[in-house]
N, CA, C and O atoms as a printed pandas DataFrame, in Angstrom:
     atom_number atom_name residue_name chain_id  residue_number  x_coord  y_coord  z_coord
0              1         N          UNK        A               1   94.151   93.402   94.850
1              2        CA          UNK        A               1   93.366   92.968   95.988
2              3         C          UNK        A               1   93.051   91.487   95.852
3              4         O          UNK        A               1   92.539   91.011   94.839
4              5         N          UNK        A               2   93.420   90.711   97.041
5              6        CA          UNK        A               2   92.734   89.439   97.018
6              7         C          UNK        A               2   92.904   88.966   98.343
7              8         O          UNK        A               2   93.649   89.644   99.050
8              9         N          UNK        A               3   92.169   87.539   99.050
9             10        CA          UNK        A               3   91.931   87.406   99.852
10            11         C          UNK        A               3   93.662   86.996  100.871
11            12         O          UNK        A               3   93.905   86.923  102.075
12            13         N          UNK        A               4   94.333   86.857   99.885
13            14        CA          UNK        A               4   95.497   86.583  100.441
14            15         C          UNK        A               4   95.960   88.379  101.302
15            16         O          UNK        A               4   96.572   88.495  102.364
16            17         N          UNK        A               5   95.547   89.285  100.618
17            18        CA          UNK        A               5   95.873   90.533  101.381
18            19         C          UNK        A               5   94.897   90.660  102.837
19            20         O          UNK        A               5   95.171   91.209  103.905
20            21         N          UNK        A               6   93.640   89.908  102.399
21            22        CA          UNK        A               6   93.147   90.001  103.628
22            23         C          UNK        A               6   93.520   88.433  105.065
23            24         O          UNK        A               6   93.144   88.166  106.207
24            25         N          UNK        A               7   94.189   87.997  104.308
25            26        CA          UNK        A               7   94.609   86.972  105.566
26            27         C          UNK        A               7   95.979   87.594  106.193
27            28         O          UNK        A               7   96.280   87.466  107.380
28            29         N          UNK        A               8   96.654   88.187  105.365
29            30        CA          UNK        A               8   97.504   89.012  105.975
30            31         C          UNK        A               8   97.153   90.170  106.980
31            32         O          UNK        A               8   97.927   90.315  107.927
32            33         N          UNK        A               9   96.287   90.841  106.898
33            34        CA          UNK        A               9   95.726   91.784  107.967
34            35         C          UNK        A               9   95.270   90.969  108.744
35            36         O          UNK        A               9   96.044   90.889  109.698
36            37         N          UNK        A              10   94.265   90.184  108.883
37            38        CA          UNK        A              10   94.267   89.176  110.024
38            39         C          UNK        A              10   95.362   88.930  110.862
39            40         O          UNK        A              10   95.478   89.056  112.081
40            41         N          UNK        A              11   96.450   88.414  109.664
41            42        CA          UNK        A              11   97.481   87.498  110.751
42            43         C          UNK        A              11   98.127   88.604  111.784
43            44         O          UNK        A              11   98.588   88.292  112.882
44            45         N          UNK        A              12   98.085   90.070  111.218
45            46        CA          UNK        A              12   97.982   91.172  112.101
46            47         C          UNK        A              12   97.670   91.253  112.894
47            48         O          UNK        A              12   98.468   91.194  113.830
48            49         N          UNK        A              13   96.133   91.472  113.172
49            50        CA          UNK        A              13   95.012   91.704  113.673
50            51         C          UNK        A              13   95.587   91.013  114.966
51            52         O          UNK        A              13   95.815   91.506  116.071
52            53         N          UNK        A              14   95.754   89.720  114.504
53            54        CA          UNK        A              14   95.843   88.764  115.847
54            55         C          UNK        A              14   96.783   88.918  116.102
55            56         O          UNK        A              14   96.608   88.436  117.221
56            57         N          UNK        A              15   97.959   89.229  116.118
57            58        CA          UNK        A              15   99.405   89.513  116.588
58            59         C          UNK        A              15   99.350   90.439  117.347
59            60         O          UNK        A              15   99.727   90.321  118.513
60            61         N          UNK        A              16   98.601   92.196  116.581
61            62        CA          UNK        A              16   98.168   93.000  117.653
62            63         C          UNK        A              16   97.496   92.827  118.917
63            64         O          UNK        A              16   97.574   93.534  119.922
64            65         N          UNK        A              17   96.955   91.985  118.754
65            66        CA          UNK        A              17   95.772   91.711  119.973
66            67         C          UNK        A              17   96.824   90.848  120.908
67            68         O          UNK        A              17   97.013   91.272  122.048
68            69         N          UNK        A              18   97.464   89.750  120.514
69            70        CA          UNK        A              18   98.259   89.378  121.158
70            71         C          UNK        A              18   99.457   89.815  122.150
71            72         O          UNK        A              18   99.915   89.423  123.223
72            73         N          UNK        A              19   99.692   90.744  121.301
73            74        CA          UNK        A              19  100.962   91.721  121.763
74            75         C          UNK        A              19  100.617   92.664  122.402
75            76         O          UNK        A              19  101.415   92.968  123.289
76            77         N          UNK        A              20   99.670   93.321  122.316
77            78        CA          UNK        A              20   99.350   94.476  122.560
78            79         C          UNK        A              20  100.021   96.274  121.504
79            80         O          UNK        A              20  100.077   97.473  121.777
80            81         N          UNK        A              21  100.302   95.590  120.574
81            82        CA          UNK        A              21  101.649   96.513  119.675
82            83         C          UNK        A              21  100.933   96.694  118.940
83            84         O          UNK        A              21   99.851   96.106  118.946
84            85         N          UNK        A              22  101.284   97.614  117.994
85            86        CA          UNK        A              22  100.695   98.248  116.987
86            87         C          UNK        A              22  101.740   97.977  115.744
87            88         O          UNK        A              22  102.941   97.803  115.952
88            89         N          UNK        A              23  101.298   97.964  114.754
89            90        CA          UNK        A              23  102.507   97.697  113.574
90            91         C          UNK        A              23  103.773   98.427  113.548
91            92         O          UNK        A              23  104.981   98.198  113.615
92            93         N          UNK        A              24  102.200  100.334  113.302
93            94        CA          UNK        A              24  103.088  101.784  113.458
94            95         C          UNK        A              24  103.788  101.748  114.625
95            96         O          UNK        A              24  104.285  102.870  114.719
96            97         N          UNK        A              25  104.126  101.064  115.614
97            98        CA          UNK        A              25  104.953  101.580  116.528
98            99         C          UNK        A              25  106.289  102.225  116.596
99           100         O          UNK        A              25  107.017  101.277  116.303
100          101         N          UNK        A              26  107.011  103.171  116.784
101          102        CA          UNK        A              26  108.160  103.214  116.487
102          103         C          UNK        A              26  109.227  102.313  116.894
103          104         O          UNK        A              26  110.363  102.682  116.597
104          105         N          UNK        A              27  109.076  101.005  117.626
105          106        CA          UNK        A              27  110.003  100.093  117.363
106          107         C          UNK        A              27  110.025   99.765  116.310
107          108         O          UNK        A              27  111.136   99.744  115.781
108          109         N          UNK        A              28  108.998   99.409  115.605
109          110        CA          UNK        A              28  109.276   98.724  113.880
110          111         C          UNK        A              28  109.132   99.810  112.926
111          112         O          UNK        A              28  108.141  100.294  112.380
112          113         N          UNK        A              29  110.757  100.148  112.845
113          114        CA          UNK        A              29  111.271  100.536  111.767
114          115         C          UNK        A              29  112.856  100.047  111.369
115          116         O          UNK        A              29  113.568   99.147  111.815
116          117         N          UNK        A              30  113.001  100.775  110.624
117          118        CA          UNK        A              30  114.563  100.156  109.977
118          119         C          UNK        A              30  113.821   98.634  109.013
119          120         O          UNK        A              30  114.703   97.826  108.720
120          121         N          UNK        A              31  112.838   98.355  108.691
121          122        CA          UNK        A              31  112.331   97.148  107.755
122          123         C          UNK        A              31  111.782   96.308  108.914
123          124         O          UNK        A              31  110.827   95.564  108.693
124          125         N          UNK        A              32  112.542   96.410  110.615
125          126        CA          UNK        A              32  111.471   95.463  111.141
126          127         C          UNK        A              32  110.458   95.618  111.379
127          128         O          UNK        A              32  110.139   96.780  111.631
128          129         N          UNK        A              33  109.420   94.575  111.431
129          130        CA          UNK        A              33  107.652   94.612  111.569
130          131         C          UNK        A              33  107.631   93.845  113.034
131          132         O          UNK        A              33  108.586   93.517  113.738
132          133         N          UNK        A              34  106.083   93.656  113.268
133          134        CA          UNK        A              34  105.381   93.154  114.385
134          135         C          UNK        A              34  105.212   91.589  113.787
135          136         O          UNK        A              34  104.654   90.796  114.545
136          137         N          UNK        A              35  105.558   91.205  112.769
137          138        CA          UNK        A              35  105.285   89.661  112.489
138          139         C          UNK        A              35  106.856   89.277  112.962
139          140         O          UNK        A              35  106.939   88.331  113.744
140          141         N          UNK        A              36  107.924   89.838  112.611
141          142        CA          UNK        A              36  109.917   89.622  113.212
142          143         C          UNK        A              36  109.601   89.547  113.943
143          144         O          UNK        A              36  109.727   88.389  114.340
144          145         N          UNK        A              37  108.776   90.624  115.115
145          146        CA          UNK        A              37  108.876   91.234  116.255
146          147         C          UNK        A              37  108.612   89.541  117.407
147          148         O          UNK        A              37  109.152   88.997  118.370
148          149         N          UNK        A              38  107.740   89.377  116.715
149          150        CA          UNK        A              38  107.140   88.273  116.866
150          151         C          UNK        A              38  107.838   86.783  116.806
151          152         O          UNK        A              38  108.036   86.066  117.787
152          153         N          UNK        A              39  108.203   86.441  115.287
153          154        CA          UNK        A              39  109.219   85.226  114.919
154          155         C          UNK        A              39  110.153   85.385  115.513
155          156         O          UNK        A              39  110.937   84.463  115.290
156          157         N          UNK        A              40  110.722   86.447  116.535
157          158        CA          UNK        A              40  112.420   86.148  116.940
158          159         C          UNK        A              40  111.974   85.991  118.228
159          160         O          UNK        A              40  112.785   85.508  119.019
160          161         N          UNK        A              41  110.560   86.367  118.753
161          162        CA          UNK        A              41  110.697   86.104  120.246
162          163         C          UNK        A              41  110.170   84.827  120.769
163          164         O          UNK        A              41  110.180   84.369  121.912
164          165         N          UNK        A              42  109.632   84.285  119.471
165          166        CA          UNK        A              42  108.546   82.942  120.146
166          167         C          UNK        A              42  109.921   81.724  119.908
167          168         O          UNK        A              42  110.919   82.118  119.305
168          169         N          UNK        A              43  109.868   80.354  120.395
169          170        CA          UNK        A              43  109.352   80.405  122.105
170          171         C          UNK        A              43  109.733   80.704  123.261
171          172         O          UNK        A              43  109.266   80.661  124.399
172          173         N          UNK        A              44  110.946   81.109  122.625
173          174        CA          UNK        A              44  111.821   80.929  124.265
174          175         C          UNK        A              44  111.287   82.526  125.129
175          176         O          UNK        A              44  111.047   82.613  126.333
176          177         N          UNK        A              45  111.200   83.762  124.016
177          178        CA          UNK        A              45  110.768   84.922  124.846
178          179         C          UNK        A              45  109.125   85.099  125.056
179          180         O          UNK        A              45  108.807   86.041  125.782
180          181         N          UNK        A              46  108.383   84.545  124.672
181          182        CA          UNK        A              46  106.813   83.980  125.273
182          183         C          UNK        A              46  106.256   85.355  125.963
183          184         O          UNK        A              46  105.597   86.269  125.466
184          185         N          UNK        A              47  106.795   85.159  127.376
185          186        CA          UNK        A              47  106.346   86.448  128.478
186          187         C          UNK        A              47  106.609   87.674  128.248
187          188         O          UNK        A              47  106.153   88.458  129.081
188          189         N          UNK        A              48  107.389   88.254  127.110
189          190        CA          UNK        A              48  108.256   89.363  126.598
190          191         C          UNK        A              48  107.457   89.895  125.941
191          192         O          UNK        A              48  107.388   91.122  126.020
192          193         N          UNK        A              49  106.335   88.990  124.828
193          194        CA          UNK        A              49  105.731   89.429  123.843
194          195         C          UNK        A              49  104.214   89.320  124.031
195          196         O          UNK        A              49  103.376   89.858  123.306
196          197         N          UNK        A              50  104.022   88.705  124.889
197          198        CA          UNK        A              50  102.770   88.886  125.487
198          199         C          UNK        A              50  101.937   89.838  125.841
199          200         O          UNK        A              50  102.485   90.538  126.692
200          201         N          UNK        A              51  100.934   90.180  125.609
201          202        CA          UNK        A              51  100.465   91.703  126.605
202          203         C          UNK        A              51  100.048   91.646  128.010
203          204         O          UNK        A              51   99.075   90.972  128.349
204          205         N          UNK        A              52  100.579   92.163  128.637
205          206        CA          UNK        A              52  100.347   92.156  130.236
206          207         C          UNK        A              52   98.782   92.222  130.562
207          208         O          UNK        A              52   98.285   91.598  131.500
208          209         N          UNK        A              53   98.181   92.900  129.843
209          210        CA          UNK        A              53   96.790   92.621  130.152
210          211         C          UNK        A              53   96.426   91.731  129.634
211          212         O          UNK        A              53   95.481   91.388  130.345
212          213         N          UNK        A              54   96.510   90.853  128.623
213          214        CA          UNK        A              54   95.827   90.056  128.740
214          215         C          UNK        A              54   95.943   88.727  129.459
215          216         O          UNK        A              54   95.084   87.907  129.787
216          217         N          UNK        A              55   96.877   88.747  129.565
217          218        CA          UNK        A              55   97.570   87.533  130.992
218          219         C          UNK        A              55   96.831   87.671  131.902
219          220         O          UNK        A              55   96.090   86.727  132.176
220          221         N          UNK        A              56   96.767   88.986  132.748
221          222        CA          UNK        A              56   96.755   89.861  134.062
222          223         C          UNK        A              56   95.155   89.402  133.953
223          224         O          UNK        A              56   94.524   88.829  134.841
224          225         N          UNK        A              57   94.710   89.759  132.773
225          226        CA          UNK        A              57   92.761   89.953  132.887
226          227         C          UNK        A              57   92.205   88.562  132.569
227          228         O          UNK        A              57   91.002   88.400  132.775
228          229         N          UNK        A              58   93.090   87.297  131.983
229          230        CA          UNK        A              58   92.760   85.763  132.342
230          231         C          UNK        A              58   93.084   85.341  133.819
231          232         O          UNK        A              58   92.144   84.723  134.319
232          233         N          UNK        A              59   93.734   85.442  134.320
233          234        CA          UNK        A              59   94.319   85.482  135.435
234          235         C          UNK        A              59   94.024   85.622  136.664
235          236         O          UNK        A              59   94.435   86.489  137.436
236          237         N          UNK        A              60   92.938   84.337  136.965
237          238        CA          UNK        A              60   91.749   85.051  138.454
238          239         C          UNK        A              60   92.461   84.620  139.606
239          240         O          UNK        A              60   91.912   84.854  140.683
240          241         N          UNK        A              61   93.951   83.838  139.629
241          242        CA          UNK        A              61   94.415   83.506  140.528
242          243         C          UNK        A              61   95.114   84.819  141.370
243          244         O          UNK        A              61   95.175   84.804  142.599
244          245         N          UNK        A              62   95.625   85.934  140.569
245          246        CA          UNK        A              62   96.047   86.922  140.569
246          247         C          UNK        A              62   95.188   87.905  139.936
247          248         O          UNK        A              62   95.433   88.204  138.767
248          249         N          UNK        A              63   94.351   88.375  140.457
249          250        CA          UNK        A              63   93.165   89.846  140.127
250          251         C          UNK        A              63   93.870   90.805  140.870
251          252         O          UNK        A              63   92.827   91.359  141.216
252          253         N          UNK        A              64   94.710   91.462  141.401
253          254        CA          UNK        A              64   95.921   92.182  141.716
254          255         C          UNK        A              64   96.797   92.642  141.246
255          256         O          UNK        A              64   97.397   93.646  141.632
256          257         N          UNK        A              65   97.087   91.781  140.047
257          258        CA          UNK        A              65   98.449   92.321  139.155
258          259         C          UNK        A              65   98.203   93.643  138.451
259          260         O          UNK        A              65   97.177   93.914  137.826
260          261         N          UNK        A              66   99.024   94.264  138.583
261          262        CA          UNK        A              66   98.816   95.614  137.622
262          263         C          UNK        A              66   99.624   95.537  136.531
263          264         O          UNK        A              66  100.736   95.111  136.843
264          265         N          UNK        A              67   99.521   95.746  135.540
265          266        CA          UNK        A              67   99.903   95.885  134.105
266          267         C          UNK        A              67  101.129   96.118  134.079
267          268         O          UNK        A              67  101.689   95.421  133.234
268          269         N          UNK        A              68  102.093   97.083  134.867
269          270        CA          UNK        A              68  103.388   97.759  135.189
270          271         C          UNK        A              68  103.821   96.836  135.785
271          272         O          UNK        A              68  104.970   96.728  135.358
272          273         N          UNK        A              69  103.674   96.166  136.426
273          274        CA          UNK        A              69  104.806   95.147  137.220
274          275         C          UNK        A              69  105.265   93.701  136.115
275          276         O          UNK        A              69  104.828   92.558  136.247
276          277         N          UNK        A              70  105.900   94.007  135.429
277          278        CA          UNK        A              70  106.421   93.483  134.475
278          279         C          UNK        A              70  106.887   91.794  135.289
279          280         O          UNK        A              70  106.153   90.807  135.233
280          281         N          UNK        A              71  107.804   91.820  135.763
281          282        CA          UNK        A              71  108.061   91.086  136.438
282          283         C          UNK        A              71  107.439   89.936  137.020
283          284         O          UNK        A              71  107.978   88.842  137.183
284          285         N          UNK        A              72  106.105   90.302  137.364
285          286        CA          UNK        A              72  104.805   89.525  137.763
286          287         C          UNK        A              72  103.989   89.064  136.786
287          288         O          UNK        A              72  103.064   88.263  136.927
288          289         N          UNK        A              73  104.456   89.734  135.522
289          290        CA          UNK        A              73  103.446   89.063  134.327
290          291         C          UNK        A              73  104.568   87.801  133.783
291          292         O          UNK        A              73  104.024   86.765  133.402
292          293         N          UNK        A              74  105.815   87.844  133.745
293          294        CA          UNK        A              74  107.035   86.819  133.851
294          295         C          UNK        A              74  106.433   85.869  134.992
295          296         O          UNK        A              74  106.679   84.692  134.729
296          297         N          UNK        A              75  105.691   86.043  136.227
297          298        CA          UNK        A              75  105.624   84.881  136.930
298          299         C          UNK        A              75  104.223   84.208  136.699
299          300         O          UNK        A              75  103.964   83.008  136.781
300          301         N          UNK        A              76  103.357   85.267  136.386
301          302        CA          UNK        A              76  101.950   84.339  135.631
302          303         C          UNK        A              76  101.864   83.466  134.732
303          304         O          UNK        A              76  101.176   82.449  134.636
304          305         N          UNK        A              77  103.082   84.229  133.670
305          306        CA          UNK        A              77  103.070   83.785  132.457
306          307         C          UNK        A              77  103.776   82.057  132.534
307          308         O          UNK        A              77  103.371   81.149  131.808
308          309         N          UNK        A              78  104.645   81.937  133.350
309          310        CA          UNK        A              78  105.349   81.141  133.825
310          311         C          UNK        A              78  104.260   79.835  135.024
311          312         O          UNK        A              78  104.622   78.706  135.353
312          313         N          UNK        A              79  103.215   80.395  135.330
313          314        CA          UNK        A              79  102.049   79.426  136.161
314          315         C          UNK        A              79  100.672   79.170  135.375
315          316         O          UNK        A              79   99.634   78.647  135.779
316          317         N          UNK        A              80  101.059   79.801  133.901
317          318        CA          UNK        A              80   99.693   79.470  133.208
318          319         C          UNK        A              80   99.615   78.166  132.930
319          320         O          UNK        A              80  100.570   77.395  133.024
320          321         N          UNK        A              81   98.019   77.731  132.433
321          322        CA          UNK        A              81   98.299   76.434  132.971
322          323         C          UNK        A              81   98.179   76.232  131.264
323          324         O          UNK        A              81   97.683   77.012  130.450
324          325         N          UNK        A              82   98.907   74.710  131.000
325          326        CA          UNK        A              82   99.863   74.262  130.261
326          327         C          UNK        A              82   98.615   74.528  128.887
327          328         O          UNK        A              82   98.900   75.199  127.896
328          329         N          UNK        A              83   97.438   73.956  129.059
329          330        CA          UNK        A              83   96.740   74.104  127.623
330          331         C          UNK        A              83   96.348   75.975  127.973
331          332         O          UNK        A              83   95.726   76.631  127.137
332          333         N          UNK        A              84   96.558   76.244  128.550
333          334        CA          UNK        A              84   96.669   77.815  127.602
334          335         C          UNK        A              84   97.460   78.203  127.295
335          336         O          UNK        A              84   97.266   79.046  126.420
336          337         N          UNK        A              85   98.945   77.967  127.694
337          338        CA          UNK        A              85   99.992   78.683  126.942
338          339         C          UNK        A              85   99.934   77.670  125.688
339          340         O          UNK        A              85  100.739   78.045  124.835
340          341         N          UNK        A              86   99.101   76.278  125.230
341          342        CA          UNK        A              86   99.228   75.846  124.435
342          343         C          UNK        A              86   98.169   76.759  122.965
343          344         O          UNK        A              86   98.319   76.581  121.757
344          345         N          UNK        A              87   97.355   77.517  123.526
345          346        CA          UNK        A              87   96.155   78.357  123.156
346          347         C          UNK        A              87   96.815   79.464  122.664
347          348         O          UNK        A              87   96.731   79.827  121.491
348          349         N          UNK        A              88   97.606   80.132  123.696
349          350        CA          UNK        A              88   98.308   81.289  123.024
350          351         C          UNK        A              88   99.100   80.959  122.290
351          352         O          UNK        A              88   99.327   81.758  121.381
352          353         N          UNK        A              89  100.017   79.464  122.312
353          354        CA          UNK        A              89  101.075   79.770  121.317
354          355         C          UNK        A              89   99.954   79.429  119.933
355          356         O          UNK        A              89  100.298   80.191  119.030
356          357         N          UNK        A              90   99.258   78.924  119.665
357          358        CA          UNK        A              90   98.784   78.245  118.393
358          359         C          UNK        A              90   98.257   79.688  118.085
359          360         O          UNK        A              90   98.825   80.263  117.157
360          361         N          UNK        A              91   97.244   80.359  118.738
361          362        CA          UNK        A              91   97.223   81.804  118.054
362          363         C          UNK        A              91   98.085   82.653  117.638
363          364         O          UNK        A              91   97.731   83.399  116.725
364          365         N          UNK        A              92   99.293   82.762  118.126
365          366        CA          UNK        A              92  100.372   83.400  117.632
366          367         C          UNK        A              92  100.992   82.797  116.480
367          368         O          UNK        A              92  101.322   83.439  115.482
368          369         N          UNK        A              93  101.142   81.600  116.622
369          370        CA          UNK        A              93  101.553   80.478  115.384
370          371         C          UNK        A              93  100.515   81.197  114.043
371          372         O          UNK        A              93  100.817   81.887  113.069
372          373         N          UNK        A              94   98.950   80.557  114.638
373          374        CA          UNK        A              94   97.992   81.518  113.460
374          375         C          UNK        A              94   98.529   82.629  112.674
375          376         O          UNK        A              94   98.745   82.587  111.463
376          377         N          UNK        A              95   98.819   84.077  113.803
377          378        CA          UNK        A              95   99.071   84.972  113.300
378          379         C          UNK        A              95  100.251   85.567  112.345
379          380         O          UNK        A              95  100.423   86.525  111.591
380          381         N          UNK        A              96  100.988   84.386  112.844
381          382        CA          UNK        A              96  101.968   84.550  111.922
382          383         C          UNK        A              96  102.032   83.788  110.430
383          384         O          UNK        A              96  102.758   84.043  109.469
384          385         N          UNK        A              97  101.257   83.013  110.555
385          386        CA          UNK        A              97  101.306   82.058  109.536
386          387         C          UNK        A              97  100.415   82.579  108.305
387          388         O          UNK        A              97  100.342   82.161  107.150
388          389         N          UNK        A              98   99.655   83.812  109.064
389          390        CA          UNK        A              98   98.864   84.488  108.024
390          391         C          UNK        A              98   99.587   85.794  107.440
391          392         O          UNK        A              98   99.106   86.525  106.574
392          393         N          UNK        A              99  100.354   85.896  107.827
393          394        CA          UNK        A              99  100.953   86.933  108.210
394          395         C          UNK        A              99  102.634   87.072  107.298
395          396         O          UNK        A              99  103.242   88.138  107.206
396          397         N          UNK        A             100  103.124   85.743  106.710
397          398        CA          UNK        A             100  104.505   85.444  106.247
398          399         C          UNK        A             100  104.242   86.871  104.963
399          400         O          UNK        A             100  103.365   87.616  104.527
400          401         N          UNK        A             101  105.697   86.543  104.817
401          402        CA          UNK        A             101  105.874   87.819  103.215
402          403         C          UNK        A             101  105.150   87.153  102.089
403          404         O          UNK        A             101  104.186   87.722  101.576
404          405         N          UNK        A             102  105.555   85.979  101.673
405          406        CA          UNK        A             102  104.462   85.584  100.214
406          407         C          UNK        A             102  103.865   85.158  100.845
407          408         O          UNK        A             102  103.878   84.354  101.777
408          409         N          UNK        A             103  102.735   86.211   99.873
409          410        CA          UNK        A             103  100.940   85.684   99.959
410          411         C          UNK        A             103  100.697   84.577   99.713
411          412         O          UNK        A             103   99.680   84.233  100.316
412          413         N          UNK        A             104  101.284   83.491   98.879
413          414        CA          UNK        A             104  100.935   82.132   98.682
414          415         C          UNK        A             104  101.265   81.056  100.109
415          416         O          UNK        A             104  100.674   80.021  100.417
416          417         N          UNK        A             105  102.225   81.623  100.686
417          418        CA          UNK        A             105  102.689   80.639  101.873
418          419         C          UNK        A             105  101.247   81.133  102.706
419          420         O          UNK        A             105  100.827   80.095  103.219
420          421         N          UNK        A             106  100.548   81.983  102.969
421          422        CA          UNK        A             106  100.134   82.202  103.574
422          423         C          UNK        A             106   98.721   81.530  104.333
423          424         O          UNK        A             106   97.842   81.545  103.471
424          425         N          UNK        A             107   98.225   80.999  105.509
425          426        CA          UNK        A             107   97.037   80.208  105.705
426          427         C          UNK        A             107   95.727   80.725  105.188
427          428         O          UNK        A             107   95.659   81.941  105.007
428          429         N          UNK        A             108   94.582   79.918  104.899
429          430        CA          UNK        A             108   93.439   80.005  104.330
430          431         C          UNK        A             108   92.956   80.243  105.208
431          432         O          UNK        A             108   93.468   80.160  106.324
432          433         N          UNK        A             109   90.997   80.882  104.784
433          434        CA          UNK        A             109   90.651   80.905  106.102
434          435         C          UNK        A             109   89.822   79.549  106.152
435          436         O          UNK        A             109   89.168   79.609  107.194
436          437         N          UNK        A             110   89.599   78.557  105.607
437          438        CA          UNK        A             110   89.382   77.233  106.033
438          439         C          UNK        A             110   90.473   76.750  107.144
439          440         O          UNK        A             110   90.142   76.324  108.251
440          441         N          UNK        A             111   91.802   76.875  106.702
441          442        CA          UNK        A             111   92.783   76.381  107.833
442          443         C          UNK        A             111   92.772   76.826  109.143
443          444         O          UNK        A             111   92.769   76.204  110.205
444          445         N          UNK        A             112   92.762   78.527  108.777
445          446        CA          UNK        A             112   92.278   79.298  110.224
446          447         C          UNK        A             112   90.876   78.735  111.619
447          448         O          UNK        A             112   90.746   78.425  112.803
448          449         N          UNK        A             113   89.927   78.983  109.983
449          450        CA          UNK        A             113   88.804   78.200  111.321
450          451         C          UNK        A             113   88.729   76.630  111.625
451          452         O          UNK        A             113   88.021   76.130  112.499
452          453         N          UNK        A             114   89.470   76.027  110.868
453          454        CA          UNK        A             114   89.841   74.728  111.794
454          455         C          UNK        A             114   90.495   74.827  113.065
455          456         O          UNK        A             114   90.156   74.402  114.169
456          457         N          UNK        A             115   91.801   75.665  112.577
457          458        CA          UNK        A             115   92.553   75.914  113.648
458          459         C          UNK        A             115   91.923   76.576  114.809
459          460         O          UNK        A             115   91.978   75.858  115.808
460          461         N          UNK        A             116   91.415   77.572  114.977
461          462        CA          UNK        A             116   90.746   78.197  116.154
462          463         C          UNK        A             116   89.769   77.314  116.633
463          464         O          UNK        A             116   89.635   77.267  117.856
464          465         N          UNK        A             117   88.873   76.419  115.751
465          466        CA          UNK        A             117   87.762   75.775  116.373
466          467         C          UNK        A             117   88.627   74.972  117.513
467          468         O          UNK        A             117   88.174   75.142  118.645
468          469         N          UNK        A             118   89.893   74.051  117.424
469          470        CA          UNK        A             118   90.055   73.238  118.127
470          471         C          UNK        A             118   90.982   74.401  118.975
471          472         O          UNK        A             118   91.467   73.814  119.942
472          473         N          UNK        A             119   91.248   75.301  118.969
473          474        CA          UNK        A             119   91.682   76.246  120.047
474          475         C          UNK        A             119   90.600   76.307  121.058
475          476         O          UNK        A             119   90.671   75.850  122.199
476          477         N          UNK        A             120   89.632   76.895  120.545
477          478        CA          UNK        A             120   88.043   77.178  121.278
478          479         C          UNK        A             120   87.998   75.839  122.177
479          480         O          UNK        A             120   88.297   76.037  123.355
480          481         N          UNK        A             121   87.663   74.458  121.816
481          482        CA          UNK        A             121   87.275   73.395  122.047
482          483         C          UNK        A             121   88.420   72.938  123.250
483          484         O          UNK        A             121   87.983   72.421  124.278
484          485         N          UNK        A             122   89.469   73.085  123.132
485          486        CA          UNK        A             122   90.549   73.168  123.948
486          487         C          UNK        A             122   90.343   73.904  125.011
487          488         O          UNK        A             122   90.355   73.296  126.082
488          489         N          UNK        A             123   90.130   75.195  125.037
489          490        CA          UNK        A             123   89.775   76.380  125.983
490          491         C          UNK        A             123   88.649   75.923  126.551
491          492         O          UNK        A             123   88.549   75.498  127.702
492          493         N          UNK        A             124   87.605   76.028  125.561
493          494        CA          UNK        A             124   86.255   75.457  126.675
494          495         C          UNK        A             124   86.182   74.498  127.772
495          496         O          UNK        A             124   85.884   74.787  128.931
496          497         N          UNK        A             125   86.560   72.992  127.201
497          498        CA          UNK        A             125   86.622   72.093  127.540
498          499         C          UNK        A             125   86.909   72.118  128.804
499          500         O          UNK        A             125   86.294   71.566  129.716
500          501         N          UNK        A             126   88.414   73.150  128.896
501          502        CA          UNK        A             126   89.031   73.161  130.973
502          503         C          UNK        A             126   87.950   74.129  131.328
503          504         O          UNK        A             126   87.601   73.864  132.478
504          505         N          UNK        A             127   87.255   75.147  130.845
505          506        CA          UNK        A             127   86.808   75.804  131.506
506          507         C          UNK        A             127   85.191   75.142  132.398
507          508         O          UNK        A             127   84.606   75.518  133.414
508          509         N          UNK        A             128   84.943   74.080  131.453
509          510        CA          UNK        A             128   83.540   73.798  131.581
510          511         C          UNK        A             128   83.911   72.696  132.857
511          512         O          UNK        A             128   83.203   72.700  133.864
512          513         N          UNK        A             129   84.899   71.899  132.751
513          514        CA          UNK        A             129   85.468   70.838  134.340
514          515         C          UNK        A             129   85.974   72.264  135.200
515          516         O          UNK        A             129   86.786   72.078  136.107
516          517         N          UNK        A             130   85.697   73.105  135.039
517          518        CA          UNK        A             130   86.376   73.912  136.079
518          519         C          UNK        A             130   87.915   74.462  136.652
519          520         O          UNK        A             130   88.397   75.062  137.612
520          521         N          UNK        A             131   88.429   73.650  135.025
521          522        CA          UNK        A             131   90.196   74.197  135.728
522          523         C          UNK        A             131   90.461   75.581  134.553
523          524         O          UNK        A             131   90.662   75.469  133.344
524          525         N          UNK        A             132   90.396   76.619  135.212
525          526        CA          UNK        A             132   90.373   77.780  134.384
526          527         C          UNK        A             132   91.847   78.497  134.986
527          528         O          UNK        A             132   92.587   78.441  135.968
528          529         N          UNK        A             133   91.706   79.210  133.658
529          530        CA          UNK        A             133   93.121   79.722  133.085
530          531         C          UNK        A             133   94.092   79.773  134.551
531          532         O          UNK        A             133   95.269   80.131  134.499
């Protein structure tokens, strides 16, 4: 046990939340995980790995979208505005970075809460001038 096992569940944690996936899912088997699942789709597949709700439930331009219309989370995902897909990718970046096979490569949580603070500060910032997600 050491804290490197617990930055690894983190880098989880946040991948799940991101994705909406579960580790156990039965896509990841045969040795692949939700951190691959992840490294092979970022950046170019972005909208693929995303969870539809959470797009759908930032998303006050579109309060309509339903979760199933796949297609429509491809066109949100595609009108988000530029510092949040810059928000999601750095959290996903996070999650993976906590998340690698050696525990030594793996981020601190000093690095983490740097990193999120200026995520937060980023996020706030449009929200407080009023240009939201």
């Amino acid at each position: 046990m050491s804290t490197k096992g617990d930055m690894y569940s983190f880098g989880i944690l946040i991948l799940e939340i991101l994705t909406g996936r579960r580790p156990t899912e039965e896509m990841f088997k045969d040795g692949q995980t939700l951190h691959d699942y992840v490294k092979i789709a970022l950046p170019n597949n972005f909208s693929e790995i995303v969870d539809a709700t959470l797009i759908s439930m930032g998303n006050e331009s579109s309060p309509t979208i339903t979760v199933s219309e796949q297609n429509s989370i491809f066109e949100i995902v595609d009108h988000l505005h530029p510092n949040t897909k810059k928000c999601l990718f750095s959290l996903f970046r996070i999650g993976l970075a906590c998340s690698v096979e050696p525990p030594g490569q793996r981020m601190n949580m000093m690095e983490v809460t740097k990193e999120l603070n200026m995520i937060r500060n980023v996020f706030y910032a449009r929200r407080i001038r009023g240009n939201y997600i």
